[in-house]
Every structure is written in structure tokens, then in C-alpha cells.
C-alpha positions as CSV (number, residue, x, y, z in Angstrom):
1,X,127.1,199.5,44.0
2,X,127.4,198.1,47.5
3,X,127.7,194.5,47.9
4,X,124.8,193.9,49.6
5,X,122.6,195.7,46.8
6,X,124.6,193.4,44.9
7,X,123.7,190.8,46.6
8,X,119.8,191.4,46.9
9,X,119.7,191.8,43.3
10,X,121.3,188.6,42.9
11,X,118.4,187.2,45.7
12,X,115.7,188.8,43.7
13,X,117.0,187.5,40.0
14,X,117.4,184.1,41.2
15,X,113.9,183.8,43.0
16,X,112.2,184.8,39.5
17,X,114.4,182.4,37.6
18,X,113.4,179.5,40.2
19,X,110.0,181.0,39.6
20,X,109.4,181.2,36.4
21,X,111.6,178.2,34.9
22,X,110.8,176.1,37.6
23,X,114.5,175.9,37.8
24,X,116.3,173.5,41.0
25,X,117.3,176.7,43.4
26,X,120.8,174.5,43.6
27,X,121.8,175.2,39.7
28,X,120.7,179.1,39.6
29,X,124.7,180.2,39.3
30,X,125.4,183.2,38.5
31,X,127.6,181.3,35.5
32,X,124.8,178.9,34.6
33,X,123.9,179.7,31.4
34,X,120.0,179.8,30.9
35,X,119.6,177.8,27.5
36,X,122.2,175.1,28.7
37,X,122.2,174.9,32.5
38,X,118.9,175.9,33.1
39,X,116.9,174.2,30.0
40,X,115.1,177.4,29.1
41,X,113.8,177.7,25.7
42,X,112.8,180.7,23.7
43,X,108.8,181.5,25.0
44,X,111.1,181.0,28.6
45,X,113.5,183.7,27.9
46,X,110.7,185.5,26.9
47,X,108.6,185.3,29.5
48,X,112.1,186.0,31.7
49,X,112.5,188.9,30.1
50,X,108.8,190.3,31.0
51,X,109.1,189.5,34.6
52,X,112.3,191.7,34.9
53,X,110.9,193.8,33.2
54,X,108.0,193.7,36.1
55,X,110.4,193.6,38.9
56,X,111.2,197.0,37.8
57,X,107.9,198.0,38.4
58,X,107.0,196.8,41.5
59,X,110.2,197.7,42.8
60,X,110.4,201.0,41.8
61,X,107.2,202.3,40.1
62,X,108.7,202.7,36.6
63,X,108.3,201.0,33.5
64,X,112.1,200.3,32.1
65,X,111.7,198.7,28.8
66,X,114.5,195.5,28.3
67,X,114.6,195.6,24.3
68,X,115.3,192.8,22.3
69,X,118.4,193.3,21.1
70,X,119.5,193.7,25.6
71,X,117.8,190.2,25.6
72,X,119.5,188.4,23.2
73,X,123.0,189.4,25.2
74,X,121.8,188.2,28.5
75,X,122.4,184.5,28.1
76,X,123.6,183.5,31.8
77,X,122.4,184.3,35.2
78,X,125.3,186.7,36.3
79,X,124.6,188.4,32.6
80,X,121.0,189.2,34.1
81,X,122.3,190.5,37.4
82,X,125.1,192.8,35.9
83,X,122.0,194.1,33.3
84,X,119.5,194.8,35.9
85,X,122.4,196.6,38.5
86,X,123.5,198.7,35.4
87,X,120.0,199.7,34.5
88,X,119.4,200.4,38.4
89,X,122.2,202.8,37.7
90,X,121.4,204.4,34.5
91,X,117.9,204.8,35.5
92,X,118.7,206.4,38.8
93,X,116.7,204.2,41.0
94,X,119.6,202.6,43.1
């Protein structure tokens, strides 16, 4: 993956963090850990979660599922950016 994609993914994870935790733009690392550095609790994750999930499908028009068990291992923002460029990959959309 180039590193701009890289890059743009990274753009478009952090803007839905900031969104949806109301999280200070400054602290969205790709090391900050959501629970932690980014006081998320569970219903946050959660909703986190769904809105990747709906990135997917505004972005490309497909429905990729994030399941649980992916969820629980994605516990720091660089964790969510590595997930979504590998599923950009596996699903064939990059």
C-alpha cells in the first residue's frame, strides 16, 4: 500500500475517532490506546466499530462486516488503521 493511501486512511480513521469520541484531534496517535488515551468505554468501541464498519460503505459500496472477536484486538488507533488497510486489501477495494 502506497504511503499516501496510508496516509488518507490514517486522515479518515482519525476524523471518525475525533467524531465519534469527541476525542482532542491532538491525542488521536496512532499509539494512543483507545480505552486509556482516548477515554472510550465499551458502548464507544462499539459504536467505533459501526462507523468503520460504515466508512466501508460509503467509501466503497460494500458492506464488510468487523466481527467481534477483530474488535476486541483493535485496542489502539494505529491497530484500527493497520485493520482497515488489511481489509482494504483482502477485500480488493484498494
Amino acid at each position: 500500500m502506497s504511503e499516501a493511501r496510508e496516509g488518507d486512511v490514517f486522515s479518515v480513521i482519525k476524523a471518525i475517532i475525533v467524531e465519534q469520541l469527541g476525542a482532542d484531534e491532538a491525542k488521536v496517535l496512532p499509539e494512543a490506546n483507545f480505552k486509556e488515551d482516548l477515554e472510550a468505554d465499551s458502548l464507544d468501541l462499539v459504536e467505533l466499530i459501526m462507523a468503520f464498519e460504515e466508512y466501508f460503505e460509503e467509501k466503497f459500496g460494500r458492506t464488510v462486516e468487523i466481527s467481534d472477536e477483530e474488535a476486541q484486538e483493535i485496542t489502539t488507533v494505529g491497530q484500527a488503521v493497520s485493520y482497515i488497510e488489511k481489509r482494504i486489501a483482502e477485500e480488493g477495494l484498494a
